[in-house]
N, C-alpha and C positions, 0 to 999 in steps of 0.2 A: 355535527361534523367536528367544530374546537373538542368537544368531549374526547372522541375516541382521537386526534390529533395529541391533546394532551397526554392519553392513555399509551399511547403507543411511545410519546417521547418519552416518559418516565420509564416506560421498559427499558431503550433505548439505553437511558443514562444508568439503569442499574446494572444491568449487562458491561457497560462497559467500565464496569469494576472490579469485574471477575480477573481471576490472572489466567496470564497467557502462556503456552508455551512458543519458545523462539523456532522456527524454523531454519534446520542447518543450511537451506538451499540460498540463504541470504534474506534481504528484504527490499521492499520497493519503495522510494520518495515519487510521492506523485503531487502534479502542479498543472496547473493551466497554462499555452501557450496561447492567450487570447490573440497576439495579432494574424498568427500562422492557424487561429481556430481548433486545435489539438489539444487531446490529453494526451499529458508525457510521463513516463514513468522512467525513473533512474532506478536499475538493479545494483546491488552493492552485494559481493557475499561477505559472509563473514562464518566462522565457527563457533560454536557452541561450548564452553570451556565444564569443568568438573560443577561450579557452580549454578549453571543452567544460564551463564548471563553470555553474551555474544560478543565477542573479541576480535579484530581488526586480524585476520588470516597473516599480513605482511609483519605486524608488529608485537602480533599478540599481546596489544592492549586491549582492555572493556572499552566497547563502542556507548559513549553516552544516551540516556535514551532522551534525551531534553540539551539543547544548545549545540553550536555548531562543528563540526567536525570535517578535516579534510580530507576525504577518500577517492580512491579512483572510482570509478564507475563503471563495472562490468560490461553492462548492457544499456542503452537508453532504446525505451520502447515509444514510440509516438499512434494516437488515433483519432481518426476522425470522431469514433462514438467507443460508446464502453465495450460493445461486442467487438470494432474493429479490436481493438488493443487486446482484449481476452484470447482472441484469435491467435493474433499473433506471439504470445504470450504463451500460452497454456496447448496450444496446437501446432503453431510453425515452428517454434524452438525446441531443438532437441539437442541436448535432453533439457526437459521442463526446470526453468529455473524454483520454479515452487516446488517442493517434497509433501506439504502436510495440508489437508480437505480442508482443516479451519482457514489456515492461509487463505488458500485460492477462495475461497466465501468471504473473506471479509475484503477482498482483493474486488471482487465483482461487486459488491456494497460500494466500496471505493468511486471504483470506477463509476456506477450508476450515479453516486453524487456528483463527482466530477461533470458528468455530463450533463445533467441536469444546471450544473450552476453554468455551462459554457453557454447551452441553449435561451438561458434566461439571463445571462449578465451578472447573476449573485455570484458572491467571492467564494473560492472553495478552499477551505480547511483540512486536510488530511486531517481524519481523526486517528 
């Protein structure tokens, strides 16, 4: 079982070397609300500039991708489990703040860690 645990995290970490494209539809900070027992997801949009890199819509400054930034917050999405919030997310909202398939996949990745670390008390990390 550590065998293919290992196996699988090493894919894991090499995948997440690959580059991305930005989705124009914005992007989501997601965190744990341990006392209220929710996963919360804050929508932010932003635009996608000639460089491929994502710019604050109001300022048109580059949105850092590391350290803190003060933006407004579109949308704050809250759920009990990862399906609730997908739900509401990718189904109740219209129109769909996510545009692009990889997004919303790596968005339900998310969310399933999230939930998992609410359900057992481990800290959750957006990756």
């Amino acid at each position: 079982m550590n065998q293919i645990l290992d196996s699988i995290a090493a894919i894991d970490q090499q995948l997440s070397k690959r580059d991305l494209a930005l989705d124009p539809g914005g992007y989501l900070i997601i965190y744990l609300d341990l006392e209220a027992q929710l996963i919360c997801a804050k929508h932010y949009t932003n635009v996608i500039n000639e460089q491929g890199l994502a710019v604050d819509p109001a300022t048109g400054k580059v949105i850092p991708a590391k350290g803190k930034v003060e933006r407004q917050v579109e949308t704050m999405f809250t759920g009990r489990s990862a399906k609730e919030i997908c739900v509401k997310i990718f189904e109740e909202t219209q129109p769909c703040p996510i545009t692009m398939l990889d997004h919303a996949a790596y968005l339900g990745r998310e969310f399933m860690r999230a939930e998992s670390a609410l359900v057992t008390g481990a800290e959750y990390i957006q990756d």
